[in-house]
TORSE-216075 format. One line per field, with one value per residue (C-alpha): x, y, z; residue in one letter; residue number from 1. Coordinates in steps of 0.05 Angstrom, whole numbers, plus 32768, in hexadecimal, padded with zeros to 4 digits. Last residue first. Example, Ala and Ser with C-alpha at 12.3 -4.5 7.8 and 13.67 -1.06 7.14 Angstrom:
<fitis>
X: 8111, 80F6
Y: 7FEB, 7FA6
Z: 808F, 809C
res: S, A
n: 2, 1
</fitis>
This chain:
<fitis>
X: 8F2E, 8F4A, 8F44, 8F7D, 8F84, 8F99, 8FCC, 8FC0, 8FFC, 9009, 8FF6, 9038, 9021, 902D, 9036, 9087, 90A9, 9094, 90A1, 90AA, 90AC, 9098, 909C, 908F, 9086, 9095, 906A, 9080, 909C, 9053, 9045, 902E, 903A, 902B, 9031, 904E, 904C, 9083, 9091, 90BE, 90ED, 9120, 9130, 9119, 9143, 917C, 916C, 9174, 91C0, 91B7, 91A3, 91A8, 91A0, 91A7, 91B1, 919D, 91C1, 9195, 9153, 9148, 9106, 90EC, 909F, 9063, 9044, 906A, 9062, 90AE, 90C6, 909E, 90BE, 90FC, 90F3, 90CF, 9110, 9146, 9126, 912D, 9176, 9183, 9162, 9193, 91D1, 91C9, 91BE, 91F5, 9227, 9211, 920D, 91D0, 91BE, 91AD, 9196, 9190, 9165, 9181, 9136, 911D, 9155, 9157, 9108, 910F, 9149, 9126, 90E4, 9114, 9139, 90F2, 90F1, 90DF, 90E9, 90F6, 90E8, 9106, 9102, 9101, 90CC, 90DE, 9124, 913C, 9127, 914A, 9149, 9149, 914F, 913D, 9157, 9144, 90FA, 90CE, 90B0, 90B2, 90F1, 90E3, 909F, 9066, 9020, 8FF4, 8FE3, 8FAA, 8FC3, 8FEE, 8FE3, 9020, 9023, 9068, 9087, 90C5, 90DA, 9094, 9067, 9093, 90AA, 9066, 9044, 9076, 9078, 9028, 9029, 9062, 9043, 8FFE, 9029, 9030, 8FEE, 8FD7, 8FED, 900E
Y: 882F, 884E, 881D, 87FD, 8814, 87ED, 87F8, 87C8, 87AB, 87AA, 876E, 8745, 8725, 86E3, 86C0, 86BD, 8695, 86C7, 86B0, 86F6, 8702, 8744, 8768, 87A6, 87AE, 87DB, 880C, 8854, 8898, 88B4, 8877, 882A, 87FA, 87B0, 878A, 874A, 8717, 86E8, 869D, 868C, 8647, 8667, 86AB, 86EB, 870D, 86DE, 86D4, 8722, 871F, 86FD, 8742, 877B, 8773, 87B3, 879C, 87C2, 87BC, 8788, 878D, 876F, 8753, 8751, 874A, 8757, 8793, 879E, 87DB, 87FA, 87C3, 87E0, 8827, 880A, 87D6, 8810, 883B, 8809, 87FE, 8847, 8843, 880A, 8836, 8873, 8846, 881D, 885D, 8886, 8855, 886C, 8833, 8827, 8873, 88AC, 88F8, 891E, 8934, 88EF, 88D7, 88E6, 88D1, 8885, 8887, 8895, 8866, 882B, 8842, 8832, 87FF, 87D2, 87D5, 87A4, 87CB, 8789, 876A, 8736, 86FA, 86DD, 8701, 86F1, 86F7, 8714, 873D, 8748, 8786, 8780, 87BB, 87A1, 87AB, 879A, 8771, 8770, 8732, 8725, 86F8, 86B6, 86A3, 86D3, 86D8, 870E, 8752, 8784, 87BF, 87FA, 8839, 8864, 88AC, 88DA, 8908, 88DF, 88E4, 88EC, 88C7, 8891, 887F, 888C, 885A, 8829, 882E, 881F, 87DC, 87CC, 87D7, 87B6, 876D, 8754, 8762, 8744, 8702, 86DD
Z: 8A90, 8A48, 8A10, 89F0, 89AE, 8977, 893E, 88FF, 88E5, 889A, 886C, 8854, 8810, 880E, 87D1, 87D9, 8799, 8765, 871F, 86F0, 86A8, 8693, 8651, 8643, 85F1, 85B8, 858E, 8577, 859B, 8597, 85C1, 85C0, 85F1, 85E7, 862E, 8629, 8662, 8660, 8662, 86A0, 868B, 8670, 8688, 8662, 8636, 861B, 85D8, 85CD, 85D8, 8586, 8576, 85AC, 85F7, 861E, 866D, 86A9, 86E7, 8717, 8743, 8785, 879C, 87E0, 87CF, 87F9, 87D5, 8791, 8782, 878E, 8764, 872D, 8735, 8732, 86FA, 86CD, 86E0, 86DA, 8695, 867E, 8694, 8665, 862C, 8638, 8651, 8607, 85E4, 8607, 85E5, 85A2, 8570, 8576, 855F, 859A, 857B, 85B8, 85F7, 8615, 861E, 85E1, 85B9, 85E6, 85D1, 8582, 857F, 85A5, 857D, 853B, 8548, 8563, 85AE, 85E6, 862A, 8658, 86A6, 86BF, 86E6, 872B, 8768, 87AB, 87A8, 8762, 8731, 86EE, 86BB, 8675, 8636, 85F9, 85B5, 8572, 8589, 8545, 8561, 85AA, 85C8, 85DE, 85FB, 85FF, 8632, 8615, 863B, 8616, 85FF, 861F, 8605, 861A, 8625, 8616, 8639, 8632, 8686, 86A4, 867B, 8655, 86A1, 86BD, 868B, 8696, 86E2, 86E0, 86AC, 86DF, 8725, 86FF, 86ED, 873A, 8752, 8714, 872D, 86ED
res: X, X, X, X, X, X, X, X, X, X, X, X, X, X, X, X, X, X, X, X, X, X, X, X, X, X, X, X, X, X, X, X, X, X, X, X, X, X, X, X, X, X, X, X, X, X, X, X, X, X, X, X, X, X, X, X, X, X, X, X, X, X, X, X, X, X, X, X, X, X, X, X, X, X, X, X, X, X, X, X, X, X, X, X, X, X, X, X, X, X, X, X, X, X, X, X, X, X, X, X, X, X, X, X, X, X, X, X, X, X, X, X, X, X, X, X, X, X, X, X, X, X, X, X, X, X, X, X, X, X, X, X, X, X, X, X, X, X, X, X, X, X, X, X, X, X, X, X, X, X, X, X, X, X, X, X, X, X, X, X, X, X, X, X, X, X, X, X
n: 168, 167, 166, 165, 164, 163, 162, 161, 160, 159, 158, 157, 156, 155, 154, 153, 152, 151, 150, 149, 148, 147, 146, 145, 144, 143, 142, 141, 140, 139, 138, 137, 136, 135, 134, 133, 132, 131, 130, 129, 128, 127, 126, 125, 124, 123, 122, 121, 120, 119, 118, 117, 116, 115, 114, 113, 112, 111, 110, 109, 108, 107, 106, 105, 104, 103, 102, 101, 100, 99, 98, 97, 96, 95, 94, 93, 92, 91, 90, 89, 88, 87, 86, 85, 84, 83, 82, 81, 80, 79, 78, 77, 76, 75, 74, 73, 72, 71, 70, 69, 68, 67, 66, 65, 64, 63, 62, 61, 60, 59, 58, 57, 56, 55, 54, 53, 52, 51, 50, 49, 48, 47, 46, 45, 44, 43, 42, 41, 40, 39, 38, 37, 36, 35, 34, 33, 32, 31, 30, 29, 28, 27, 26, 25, 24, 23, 22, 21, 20, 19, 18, 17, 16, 15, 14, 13, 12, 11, 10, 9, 8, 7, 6, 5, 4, 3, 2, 1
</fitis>
């Protein structure tokens, strides 16, 4: 995977946990993951489409998916609170937005977040695309980004130059 393609996320991540949990994130060195990461409860998923296909994914355990959705809702969230789903799936949209904003040369789109829980969960990334998983650890507990992206345009519009004509 082009790492001009994986630093917008591993940077909306960290502003994301930054700005709206006040919390920082350690994020550890990348591996390349099939299927659905271990100790994954709940994940939050967001598609791409156009130029770049695939997803992107907040990986929690119960308990950092609880801690975070609390956080961010300024209240007490369980699973079976529908705020919980809309908190964490609206944490996801953010990462993908801010992502999406970074990626130089790309027309992607991004989808409505989705909040997969148990068997939902074999779902998360599309078949096919194997995934790059970034551990992230925080005061509100570990759990992983994970992004799994083909791009089908490897050009990278460069902007035009202005020139000036010379005076005679």
């Amino acid at each position: 995977m082009d790492v001009r393609f994986i630093n917008p996320f591993i940077g909306a991540v960290k502003n994301v946990f930054s700005t709206m949990l006040e919390t920082e994130l350690l994020i550890s060195r990348p591996t390349i993951t099939t299927g659905v990461p271990k100790g994954t409860d709940v994940a939050a998923v967001i598609r791409f489409s156009g130029d770049g296909e695939g997803t992107v994914a907040l990986c929690f355990p119960q308990r950092t998916a609880v801690n975070t959705a609390s956080r961010f809702a300024g209240t007490l969230l369980g699973p079976d609170d529908p705020d919980f789903t809309d908190a964490l799936g609206e944490l996801a949209n953010m990462v993908a937005g801010q992502a999406k904003a970074q990626l130089e040369g790309l027309n992607a789109s991004i989808s409505l977040p989705r909040v997969l829980m148990g068997d939902d969960l074999r779902t998360l990334h599309p078949r096919g695309i194997p995934a790059l998983m970034l551990p992230c650890d925080s005061g509100l507990g570990r759990f992983s980004t994970e992004v799994a992206m083909t791009v089908s345009r490897r050009t990278v519009e460069m902007p035009a130059v202005a020139t000036v004509a010379s005076a005679s």
